[in-house]
N, C-alpha and C positions, 0 to 999 in steps of 0.2 A: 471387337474391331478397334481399330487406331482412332483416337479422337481426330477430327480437322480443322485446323486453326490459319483460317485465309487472314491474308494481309490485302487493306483496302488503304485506298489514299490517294489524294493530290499526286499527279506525276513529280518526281524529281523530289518528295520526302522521306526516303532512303530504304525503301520496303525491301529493296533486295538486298542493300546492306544489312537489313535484320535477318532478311531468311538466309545470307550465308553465314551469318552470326551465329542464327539457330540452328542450322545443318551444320554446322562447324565444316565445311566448304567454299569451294568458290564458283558453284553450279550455275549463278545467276550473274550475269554480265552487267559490271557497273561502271557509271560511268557520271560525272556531271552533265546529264543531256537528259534535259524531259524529255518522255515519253517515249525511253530506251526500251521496257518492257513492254511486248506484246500479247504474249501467248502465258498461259498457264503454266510456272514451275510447281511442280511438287518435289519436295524432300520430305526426310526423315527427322525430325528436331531432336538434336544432341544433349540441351539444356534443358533441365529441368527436373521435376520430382519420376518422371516417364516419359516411354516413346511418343509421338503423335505425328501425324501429317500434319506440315505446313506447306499453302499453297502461296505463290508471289504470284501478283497479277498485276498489270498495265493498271496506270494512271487514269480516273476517272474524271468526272466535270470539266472535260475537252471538249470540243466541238464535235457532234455526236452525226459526221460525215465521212465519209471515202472508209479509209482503213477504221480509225478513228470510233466508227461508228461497231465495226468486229472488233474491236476491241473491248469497249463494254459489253458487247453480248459474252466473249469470252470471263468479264468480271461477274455481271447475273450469276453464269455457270457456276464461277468459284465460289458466290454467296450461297446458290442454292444446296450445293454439297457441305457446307461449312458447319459445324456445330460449336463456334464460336468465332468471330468476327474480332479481329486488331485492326483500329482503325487508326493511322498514322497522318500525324500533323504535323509542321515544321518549327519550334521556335522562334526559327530568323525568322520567318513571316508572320509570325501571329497569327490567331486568327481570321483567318480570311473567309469572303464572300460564298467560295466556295466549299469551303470546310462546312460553314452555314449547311449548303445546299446539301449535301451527303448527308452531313446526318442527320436531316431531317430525314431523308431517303433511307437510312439504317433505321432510323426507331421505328417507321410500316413497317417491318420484318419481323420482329418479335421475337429476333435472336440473340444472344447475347452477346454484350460490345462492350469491349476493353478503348479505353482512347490512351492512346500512346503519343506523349510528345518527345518526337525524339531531334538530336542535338541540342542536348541539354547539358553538356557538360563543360561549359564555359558560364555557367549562369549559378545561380540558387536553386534546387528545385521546387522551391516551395514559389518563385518569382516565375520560374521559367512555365507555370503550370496555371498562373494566375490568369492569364488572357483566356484561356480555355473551358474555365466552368459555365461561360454563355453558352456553349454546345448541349447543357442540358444533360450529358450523357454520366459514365459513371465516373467516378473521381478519377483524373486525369494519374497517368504514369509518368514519370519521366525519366530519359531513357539517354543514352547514346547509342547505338546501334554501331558507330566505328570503334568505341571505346570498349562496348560488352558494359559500361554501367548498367546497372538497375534492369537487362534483360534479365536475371535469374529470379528476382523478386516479380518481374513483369510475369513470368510462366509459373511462376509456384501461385499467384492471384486468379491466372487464367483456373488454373485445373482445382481451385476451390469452387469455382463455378461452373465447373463441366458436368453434363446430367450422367446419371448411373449409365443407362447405355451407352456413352461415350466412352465410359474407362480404359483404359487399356491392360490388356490382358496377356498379351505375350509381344514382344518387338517383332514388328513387320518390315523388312528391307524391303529395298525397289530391288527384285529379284527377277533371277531367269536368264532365258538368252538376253542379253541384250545387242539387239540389234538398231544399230546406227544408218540413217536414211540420208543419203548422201549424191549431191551432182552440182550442177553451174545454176546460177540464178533464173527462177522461173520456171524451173522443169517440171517440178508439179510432185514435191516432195510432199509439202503440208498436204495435198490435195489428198496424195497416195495414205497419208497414215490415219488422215479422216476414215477417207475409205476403208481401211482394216478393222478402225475400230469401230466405223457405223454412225458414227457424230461427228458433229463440228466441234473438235476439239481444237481445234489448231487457225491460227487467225487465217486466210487463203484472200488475196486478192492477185489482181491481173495486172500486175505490177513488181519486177524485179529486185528483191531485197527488202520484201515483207517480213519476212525472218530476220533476226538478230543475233539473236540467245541459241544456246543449244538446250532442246527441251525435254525434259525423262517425263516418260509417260509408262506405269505398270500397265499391263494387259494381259488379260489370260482369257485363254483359246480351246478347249477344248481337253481345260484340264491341265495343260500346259502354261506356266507365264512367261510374259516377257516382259522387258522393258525397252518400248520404245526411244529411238530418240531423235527431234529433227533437228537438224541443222540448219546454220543460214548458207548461202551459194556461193561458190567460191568461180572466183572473175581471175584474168591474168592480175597478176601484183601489178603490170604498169596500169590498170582501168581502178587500182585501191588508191582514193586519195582519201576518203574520210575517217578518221579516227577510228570512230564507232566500228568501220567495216572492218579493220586491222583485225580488231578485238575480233570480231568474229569467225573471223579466217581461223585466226588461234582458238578458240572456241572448237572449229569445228575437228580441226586435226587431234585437236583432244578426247574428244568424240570417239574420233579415230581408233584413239588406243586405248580407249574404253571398253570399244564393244567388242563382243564377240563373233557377232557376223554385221558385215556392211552390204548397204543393198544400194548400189549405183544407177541411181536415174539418172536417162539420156531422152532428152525431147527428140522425137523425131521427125522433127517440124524444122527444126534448126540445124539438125544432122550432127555428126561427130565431129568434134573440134578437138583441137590440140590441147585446153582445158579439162577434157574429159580422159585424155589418157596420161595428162598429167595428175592426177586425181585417181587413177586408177592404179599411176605408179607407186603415189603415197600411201595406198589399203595395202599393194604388196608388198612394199617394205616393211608396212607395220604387220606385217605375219597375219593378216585378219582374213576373216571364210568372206567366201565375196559373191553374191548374186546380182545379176545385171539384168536392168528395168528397163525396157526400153518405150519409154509412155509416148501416149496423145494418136497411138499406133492406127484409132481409127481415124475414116474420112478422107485416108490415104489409098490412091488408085496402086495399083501390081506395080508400077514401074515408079513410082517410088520409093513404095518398100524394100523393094531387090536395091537399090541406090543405097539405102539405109545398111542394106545387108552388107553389100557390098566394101561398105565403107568401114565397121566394124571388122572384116574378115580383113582388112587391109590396115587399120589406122592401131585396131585394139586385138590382133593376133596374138598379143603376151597374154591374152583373157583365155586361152583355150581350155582351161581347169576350169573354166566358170560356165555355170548354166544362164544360159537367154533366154528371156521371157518378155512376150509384149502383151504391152498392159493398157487399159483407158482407167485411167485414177477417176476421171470424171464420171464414166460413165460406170463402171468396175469392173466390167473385163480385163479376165486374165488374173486379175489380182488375189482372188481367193487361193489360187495353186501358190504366191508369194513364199507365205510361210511353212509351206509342207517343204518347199527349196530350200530355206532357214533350217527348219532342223534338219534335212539331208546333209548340208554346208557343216551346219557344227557339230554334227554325232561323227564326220570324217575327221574335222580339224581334232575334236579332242579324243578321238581311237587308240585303244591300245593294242600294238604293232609286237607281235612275237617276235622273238629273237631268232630261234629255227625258222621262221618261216621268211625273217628277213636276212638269214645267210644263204639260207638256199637259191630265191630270188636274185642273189648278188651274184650267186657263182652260176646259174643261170645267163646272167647278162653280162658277165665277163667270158661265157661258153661261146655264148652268139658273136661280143666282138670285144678284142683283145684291148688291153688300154698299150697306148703307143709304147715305143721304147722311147728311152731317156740315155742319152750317151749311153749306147749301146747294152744297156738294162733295161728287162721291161720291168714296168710299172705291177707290183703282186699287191691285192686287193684281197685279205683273209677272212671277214668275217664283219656284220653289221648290226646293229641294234638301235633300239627309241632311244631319243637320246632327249626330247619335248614333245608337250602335246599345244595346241592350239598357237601360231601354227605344228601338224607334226614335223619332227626334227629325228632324220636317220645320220646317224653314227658312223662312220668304214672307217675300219681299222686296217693296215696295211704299211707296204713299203714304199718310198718315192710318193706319197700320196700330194708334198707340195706341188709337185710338178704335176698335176693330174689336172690336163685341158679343159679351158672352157665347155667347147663342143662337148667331152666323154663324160662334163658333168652335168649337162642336159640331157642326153642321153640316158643318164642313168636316172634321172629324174622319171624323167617319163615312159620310162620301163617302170619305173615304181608305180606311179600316177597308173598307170593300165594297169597291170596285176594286181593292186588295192584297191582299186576304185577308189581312187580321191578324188573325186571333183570338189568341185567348191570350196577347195581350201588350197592354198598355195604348200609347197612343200620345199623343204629345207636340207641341204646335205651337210653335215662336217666330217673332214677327214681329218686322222690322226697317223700318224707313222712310229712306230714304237723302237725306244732308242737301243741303239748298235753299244754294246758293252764295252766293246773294243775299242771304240772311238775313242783316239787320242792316245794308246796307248802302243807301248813297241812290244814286239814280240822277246825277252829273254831267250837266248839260245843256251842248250846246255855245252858242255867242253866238246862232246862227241860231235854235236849238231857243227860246232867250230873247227873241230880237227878234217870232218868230212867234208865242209867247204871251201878251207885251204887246201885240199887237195885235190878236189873239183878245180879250185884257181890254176896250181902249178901245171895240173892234166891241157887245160885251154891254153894256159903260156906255150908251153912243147910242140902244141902242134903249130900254132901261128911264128 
């Protein structure tokens, strides 16, 4: 197995500038603003003598209430899995009261702890590292984390001290579907992906814009893996005035085209909003397999449900490739059938589509209804093939195919969508028209072809 190397520290001394240092990525949302981190990143570390997990975790020695207080229960977590502890200090602050407090609370553990001082690269390292031997702990590093100083020498010291079971032995990605957990703030995303995986892995309070970061979480199922990922909620752009929330919007559409199936939570408490089908518009433009959650489902009497129904069959009609499913994240209804929807959604999106069987289907659906004519030519439509997979992407090849309407390319969409069974995954058409030889060019006539057209002239003269 991957060794695990968690990042601990004072909020706002640069842990997720290490771990996208160390993932050689930009997975972890940064920003000047303590206690941006909430929830548990893992990556893959790119730096060093070997693979290993590195976890970023939220800011500790906070006020241990409201959110605040899930938030170190989320840090415990990352200690308790860790087979080696980076424990991150500030320079500009020296140390501090609370640096104090930690690690004292590191050395009960009995695990091994690297102290890292990072923004050190404006100083001496040998000055920048001076204030930190009252910590007691092991000979301080120092580091820049925005520079990449002294992280390569920080991870060839870590993995001198990593125990034989730790080693790693073969590179492990965050592999599988990865499916992206997505909808508006509050709807019970984090709730929904606890639920999957059975723990509080994910910080969850009853408060709008608990989420920040976009978070990858590996999971395997029944033999199968995934990779999780939550998002933070995305609001109309006129209700985004905070900085942080910007990032996160961007954060989450990244997400977006990340994953390979997207699973669209909709409270049903709050009903369908014009954020949710704009949200629904952006998973289908990015070609992604798309399953629809419609949580919080219990509690609700018959006559609001059909309201709910209602409203969907009305607001989010372009969803009809998608499968519905209502779910209690709290309570877990419905949610276990989630992922059996996931692989149905992406064994469609990445299919491979016969060529015989996709020209026969075409000349099938041009048997049943003709495509229009065009200044008094009709539209010929010869023959079709894959042309991508995830989303899939069907090929026609033909004549006049620019001119080929709106409407006959819905149509032939969802001719396809029925005979393939694709649900769960949006479907794509290009057409091609293949070029006229002739074009552009005059016909040479021979002497004969000219002797019998002037005589054809003088024949029409005579009689007129």
């Amino acid at each position: 197995m991957l060794p695990v190397i968690t990042l601990i520290g004072r909020p706002n001394v640069g842990k997720s500038t290490l771990f996208n240092r160390l993932t050689r990525t930009r997975d972890a949302l940064v920003a000047d603003f303590p206690g941006l981190t909430r929830d548990r990143q893992y990556g893959v570390g790119r730096i060093g003598p070997g693979p290993y997990v590195v976890v970023d975790t939220g800011g500790i020695g906070t006020a241990a209430e409201g959110v605040e207080a899930l938030m170190e229960r989320q840090v415990q977590l990352a200690i308790d899995e860790a087979d080696h502890l980076l424990f991150l200090v500030d320079t500009k602050d020296g140390c501090t009261p609370e640096d104090m407090e930690i690690a004292q609370r590191l050395r009960r553990l009995g695990k091994p702890i690297s102290l890292v001082v990072n923004k050190s690269d404006t100083m001496d390292p040998l000055l920048a590292v001076a204030d930190f031997h009252q910590l007691g702990l092991d000979e301080p590093n120092a580091v820049s984390a925005t520079q990449g100083l002294g992280v390569r020498d920080l991870i060839e010291h870590v993995f001198s001290r990593l125990p034989d079971s730790a080693s790693p032995d073969t590179e492990q990605e965050l592999s599988g579907i990865k499916v992206a957990v997505v909808g508006r703030p509050n709807a019970g995303k984090s709730t929904l992906i606890n639920r999957l995986l059975g723990e509080e892995r994910l910080v969850t309070f009853d408060s709008p814009g608990t989420t920040r970061d976009s978070i990858f979480i590996p999971f395997e199922r029944l033999e199968s893996r995934y990779t999780l990922i939550d998002t933070a909620g995305l609001r109309r752009r006129a209700r985004v005035q905070d900085v942080i929330e910007k990032f996160s919007v961007i954060k989450t559409l990244q997400a977006i085209e990340a994953a390979n199936v997207v699973i669209l939570v909709i409270d049903a408490h709050a009903g369908i909003g014009e954020q949710d089908a704009t949200l629904a518009g952006h998973i289908i433009e990015s070609g992604r397999a798309l399953v629809v959650a419609i949580n919080k489902w219990d509690g609700m009497d018959p006559e609001q449900r059909n309201q709910v129904r209602a409203q969907f069959s009305r607001k989010l009609a372009f969803l009809d490739f998608a499968k519905l499913h209502l779910v209690s994240a709290l309570h877990g209804s419905g949610v276990g059938l989630l992922l059996d929807e996931v692989d149905g959604a992406y064994a469609n999106a990445t299919r491979n589509l016969a060529t015989p069987e996709l020209t026969r289907l075409l000349e099938a659906a041009v048997m049943e209804h003709q495509p229009p004519l065009v200044k008094g030519r009709r539209i010929k439509l010869r023959y079709a093939h894959q042309g991508g997979r995830n989303p899939p992407v069907i090929v026609i090849h033909g004549n006049q195919t620019d001119a080929v309407p709106e409407t006959y390319r819905r149509y032939l969409i969802n001719r396809f969508r029925k005979e393939l069974n694709l649900s769960g995954t949006p479907l794509r058409l290009e057409f091609k028209s293949g070029a006229n030889p002739f074009e552009g060019k005059r016909n040479q006539l021979s002497a004969r072809q000219i002797a019998k057209k002037q005589r054809l002239k003088r024949f029409t003269q005579r009689k007129h």
